[in-house]
Backbone as CSV, one residue per row, in Angstrom:
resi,resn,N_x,N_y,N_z,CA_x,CA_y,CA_z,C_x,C_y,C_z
1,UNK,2.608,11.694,-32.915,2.626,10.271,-32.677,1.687,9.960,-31.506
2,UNK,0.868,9.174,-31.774,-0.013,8.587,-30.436,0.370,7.393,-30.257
3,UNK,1.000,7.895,-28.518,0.964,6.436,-27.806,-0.405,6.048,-27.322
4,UNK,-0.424,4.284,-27.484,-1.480,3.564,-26.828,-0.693,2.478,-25.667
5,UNK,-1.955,2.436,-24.492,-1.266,1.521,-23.700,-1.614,0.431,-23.759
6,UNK,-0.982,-0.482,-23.316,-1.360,-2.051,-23.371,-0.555,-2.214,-21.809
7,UNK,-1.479,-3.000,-20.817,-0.847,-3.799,-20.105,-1.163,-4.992,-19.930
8,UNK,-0.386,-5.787,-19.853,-0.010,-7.325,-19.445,-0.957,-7.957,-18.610
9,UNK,-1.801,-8.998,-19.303,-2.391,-9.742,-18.186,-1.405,-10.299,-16.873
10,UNK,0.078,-10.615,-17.225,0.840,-10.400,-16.435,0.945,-10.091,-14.984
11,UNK,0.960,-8.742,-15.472,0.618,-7.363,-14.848,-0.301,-7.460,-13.940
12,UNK,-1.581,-7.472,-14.439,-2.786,-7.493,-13.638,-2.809,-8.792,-12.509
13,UNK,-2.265,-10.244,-13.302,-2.498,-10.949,-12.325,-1.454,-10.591,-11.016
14,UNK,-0.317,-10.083,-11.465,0.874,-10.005,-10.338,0.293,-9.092,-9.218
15,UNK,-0.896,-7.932,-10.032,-1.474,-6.805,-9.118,-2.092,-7.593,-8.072
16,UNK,-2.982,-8.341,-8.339,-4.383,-8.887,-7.959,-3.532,-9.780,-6.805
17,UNK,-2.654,-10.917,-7.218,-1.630,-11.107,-5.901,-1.103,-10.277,-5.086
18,UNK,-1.068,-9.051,-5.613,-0.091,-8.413,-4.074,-1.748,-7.863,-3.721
19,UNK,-2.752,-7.607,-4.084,-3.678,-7.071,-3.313,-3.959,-8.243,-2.473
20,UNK,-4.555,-9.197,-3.317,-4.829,-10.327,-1.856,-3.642,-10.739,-0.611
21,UNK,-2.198,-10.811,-1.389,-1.407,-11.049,-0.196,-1.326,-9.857,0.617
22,UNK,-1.715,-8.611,0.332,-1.455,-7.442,1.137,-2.285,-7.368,2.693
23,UNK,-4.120,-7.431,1.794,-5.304,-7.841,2.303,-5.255,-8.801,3.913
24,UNK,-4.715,-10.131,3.295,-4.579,-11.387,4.236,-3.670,-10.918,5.195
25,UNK,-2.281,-10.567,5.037,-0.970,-10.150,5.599,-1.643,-9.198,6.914
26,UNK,-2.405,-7.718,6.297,-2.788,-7.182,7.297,-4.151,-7.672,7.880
27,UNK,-4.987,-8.575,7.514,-6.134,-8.581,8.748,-5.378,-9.797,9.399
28,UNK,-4.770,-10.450,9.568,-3.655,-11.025,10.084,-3.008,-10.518,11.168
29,UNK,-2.304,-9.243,10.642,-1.825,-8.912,12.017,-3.099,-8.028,12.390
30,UNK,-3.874,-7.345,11.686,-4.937,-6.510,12.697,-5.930,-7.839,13.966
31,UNK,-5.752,-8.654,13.230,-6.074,-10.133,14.183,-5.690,-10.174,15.546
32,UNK,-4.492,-10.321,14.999,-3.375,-10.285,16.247,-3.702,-9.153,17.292
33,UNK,-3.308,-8.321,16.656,-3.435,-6.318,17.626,-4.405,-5.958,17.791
34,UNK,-5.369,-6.143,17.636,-6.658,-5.907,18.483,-6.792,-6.409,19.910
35,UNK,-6.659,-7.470,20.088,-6.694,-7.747,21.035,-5.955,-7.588,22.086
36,UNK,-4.553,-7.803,21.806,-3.088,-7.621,22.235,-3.136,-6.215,22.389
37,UNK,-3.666,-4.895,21.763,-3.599,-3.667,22.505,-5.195,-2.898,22.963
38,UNK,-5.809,-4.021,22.945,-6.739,-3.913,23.696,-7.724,-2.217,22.911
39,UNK,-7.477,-2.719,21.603,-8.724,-1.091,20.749,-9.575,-1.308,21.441
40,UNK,-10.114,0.166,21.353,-11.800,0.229,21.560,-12.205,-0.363,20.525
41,UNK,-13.718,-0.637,20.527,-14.572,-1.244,19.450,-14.766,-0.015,18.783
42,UNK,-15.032,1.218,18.574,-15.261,2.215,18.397,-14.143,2.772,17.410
43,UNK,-12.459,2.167,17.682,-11.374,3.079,16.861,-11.729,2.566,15.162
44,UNK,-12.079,3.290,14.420,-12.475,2.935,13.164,-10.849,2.815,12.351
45,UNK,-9.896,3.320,12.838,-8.576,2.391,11.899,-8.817,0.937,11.839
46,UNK,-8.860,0.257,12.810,-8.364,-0.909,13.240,-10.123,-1.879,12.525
47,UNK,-10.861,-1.250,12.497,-11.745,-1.763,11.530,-11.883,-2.271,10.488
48,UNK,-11.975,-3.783,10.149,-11.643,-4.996,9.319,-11.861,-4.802,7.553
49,UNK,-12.966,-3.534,8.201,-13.581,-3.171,6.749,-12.664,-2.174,6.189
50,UNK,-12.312,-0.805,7.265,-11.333,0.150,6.840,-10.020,-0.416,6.199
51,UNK,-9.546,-1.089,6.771,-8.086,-2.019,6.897,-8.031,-2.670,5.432
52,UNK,-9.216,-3.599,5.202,-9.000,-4.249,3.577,-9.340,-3.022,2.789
53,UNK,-10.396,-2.340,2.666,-10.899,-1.073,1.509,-9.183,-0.498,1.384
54,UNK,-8.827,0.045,2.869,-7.724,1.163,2.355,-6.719,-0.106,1.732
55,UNK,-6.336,-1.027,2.448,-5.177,-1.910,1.346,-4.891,-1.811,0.053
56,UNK,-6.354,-2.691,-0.013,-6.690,-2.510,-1.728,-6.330,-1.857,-2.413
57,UNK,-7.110,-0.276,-2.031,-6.959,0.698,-2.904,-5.169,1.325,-2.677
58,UNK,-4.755,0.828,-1.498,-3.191,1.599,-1.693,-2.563,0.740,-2.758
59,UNK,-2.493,-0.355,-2.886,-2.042,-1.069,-3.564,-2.446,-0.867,-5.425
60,UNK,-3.678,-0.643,-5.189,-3.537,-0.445,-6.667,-3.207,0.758,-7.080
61,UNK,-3.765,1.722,-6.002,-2.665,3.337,-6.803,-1.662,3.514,-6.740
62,UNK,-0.740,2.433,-6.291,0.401,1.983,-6.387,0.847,0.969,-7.909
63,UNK,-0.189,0.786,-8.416,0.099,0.209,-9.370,-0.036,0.753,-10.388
64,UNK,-1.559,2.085,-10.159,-1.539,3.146,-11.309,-0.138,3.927,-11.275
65,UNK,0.455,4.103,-10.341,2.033,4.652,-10.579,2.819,4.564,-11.224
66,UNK,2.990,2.395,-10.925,3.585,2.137,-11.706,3.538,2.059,-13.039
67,UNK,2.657,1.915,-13.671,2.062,2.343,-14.814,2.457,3.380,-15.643
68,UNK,2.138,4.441,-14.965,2.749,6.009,-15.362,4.090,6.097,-15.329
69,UNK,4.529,5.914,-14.311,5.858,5.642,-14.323,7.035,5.087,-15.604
70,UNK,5.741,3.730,-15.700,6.587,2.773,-17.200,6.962,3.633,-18.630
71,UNK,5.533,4.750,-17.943,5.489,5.869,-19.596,6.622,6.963,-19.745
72,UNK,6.313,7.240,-18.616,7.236,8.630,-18.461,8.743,8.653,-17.959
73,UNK,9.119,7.323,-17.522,11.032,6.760,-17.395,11.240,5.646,-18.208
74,UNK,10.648,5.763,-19.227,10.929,4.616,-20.153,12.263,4.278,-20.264
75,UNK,13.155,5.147,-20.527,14.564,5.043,-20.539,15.334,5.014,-19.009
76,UNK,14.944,5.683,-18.108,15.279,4.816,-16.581,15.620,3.965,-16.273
77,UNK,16.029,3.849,-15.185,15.695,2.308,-14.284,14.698,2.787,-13.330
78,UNK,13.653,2.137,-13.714,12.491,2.021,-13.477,12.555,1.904,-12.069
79,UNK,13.020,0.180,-11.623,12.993,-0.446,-10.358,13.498,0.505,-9.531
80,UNK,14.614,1.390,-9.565,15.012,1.896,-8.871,14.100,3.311,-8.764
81,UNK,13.664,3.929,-9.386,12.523,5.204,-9.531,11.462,4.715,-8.709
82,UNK,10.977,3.490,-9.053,9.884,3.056,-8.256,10.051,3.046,-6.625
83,UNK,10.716,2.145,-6.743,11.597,1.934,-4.878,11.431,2.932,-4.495
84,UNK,12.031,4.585,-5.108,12.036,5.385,-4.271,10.886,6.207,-4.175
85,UNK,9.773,6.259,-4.863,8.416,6.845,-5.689,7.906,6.138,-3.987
86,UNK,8.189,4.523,-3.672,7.332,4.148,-2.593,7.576,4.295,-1.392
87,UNK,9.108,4.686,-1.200,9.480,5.250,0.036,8.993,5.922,0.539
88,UNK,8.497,7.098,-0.489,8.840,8.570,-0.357,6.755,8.254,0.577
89,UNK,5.742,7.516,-0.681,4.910,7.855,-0.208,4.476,7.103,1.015
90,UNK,5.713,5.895,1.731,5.376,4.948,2.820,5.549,6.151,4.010
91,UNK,6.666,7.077,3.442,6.912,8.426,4.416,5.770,9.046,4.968
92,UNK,4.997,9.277,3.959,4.081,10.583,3.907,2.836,9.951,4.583
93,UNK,2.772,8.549,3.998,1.319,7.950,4.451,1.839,7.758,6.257
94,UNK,2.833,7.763,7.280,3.018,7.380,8.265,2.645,8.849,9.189
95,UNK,2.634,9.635,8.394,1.838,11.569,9.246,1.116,11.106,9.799
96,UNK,-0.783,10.592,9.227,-1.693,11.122,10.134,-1.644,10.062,11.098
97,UNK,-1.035,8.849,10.685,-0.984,7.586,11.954,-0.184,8.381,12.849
98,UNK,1.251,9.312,13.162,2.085,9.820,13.803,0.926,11.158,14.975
99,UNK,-0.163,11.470,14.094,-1.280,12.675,14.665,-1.823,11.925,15.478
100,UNK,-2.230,10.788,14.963,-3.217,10.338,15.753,-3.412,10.441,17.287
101,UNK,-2.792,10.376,17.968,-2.833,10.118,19.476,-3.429,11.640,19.911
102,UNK,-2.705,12.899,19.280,-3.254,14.292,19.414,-4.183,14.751,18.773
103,UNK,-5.278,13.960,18.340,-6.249,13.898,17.207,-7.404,14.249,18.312
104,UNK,-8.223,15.020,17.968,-9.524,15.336,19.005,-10.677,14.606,18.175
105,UNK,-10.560,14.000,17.029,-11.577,12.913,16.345,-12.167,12.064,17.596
106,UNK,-13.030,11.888,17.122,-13.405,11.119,18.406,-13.637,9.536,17.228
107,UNK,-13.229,9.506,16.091,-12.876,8.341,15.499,-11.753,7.991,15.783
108,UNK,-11.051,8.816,16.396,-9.462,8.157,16.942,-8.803,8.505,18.371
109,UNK,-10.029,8.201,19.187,-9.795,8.252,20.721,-9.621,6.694,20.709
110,UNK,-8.930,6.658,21.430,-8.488,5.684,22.147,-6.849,5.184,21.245
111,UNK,-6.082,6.086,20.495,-5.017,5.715,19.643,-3.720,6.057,20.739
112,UNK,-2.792,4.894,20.711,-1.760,4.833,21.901,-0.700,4.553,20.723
113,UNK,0.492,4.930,21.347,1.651,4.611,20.994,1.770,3.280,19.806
114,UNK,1.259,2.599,21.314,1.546,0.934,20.756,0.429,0.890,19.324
115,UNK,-0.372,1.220,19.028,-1.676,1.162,18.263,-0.873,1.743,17.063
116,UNK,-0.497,3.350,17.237,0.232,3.637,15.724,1.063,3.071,15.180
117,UNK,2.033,2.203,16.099,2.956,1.416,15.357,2.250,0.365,14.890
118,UNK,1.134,-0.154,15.008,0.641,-1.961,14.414,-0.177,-0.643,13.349
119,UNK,-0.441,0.128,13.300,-1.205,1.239,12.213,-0.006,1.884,10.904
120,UNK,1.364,1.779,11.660,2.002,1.767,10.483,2.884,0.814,9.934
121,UNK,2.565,-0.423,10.468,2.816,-1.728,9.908,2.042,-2.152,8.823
122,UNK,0.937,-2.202,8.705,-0.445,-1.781,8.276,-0.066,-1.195,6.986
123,UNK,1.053,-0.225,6.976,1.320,0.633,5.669,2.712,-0.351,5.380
124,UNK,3.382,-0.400,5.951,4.723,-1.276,5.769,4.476,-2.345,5.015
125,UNK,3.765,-3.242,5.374,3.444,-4.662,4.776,3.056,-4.413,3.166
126,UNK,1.935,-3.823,3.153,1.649,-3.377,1.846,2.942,-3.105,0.966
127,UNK,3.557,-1.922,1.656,4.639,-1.173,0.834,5.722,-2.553,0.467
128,UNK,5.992,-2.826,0.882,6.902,-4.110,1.044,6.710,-4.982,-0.322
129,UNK,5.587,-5.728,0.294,4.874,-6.638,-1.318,4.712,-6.019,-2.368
130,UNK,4.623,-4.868,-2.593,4.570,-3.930,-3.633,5.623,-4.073,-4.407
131,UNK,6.292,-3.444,-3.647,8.012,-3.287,-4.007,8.756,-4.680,-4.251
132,UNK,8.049,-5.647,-4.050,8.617,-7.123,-4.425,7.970,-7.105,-5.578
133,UNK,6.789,-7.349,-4.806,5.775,-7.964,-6.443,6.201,-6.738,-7.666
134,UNK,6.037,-5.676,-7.392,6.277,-5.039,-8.848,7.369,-5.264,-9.518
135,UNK,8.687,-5.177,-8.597,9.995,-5.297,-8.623,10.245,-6.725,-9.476
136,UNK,9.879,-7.845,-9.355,9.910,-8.959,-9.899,9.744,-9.051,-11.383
137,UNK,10.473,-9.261,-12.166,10.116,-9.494,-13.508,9.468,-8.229,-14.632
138,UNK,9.949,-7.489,-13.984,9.341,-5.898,-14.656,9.504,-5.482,-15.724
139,UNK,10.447,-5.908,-16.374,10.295,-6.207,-18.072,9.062,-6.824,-18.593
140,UNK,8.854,-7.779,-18.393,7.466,-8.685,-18.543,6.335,-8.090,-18.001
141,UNK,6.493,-7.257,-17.454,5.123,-6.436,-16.743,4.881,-5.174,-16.752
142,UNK,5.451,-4.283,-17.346,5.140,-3.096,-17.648,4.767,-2.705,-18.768
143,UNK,3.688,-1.503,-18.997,3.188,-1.211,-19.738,4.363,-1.122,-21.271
144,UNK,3.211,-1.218,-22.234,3.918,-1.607,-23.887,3.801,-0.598,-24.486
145,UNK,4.163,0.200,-25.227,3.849,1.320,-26.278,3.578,0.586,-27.559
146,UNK,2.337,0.765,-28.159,2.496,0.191,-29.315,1.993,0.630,-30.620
């Protein structure tokens, strides 16, 4: 039997919202925390360009997940597999922000306390809207076997 996928314009538009609300949300607060912890010009996290590229892309391989996900727990509860699918990787993505300060990069001199936490907010926010936006209406938005 060959499955084919189909996803939901749905889908895509709900993606394309949590990327832009993700996007806005964090150069927003990177707005804010730059200044307020006083980065070097030099720390390339906190860089407007780094900050939207990585969003983006967390967000949508967050969405290729969900995707896979729809295939392979079809019979699941999904919402709840997912939730924890994003925990697990909001966990993992908070390491090298946690290195940073003991980092001999000289792309991440000048990383303080205060800096990793607005660096793993940065991952929070994203994770958050994710887990809404996907979470919302997920019958209507997950991939179709057909």
């Amino acid at each position: 039997m060959i499955q084919k996928l189909r996803i939901t314009k749905k889908f895509i538009d709900r993606v394309i919202l949590v990327v832009v609300a993700s996007v806005v949300a964090n150069v927003i607060v990177l707005a804010i925390a730059r200044p307020m912890f006083n980065a070097p010009d030099t720390f390339s996290p906190f860089f407007y360009s780094s900050v939207i590229e990585l969003t983006a892309a967390g967000v949508i391989a967050a969405a290729a997940v969900f995707i896979v996900m729809g295939l392979v727990f079809r019979k699941r509860d999904r919402k709840k597999d997912f939730f924890w699918v994003a925990i697990a990787a909001l966990i993992v993505s908070f390491i090298p922000d946690l290195l940073m300060p003991f980092s001999a990069d000289t792309d991440n001199q000048g990383a303080t306390w205060p800096i990793v936490a607005v660096l793993m907010l940065l991952h929070v926010i994203p994770a958050a809207l994710v887990i809404l936006g996907f979470d919302t209406g997920i019958e209507d938005t997950t991939v179709e076997q057909v």
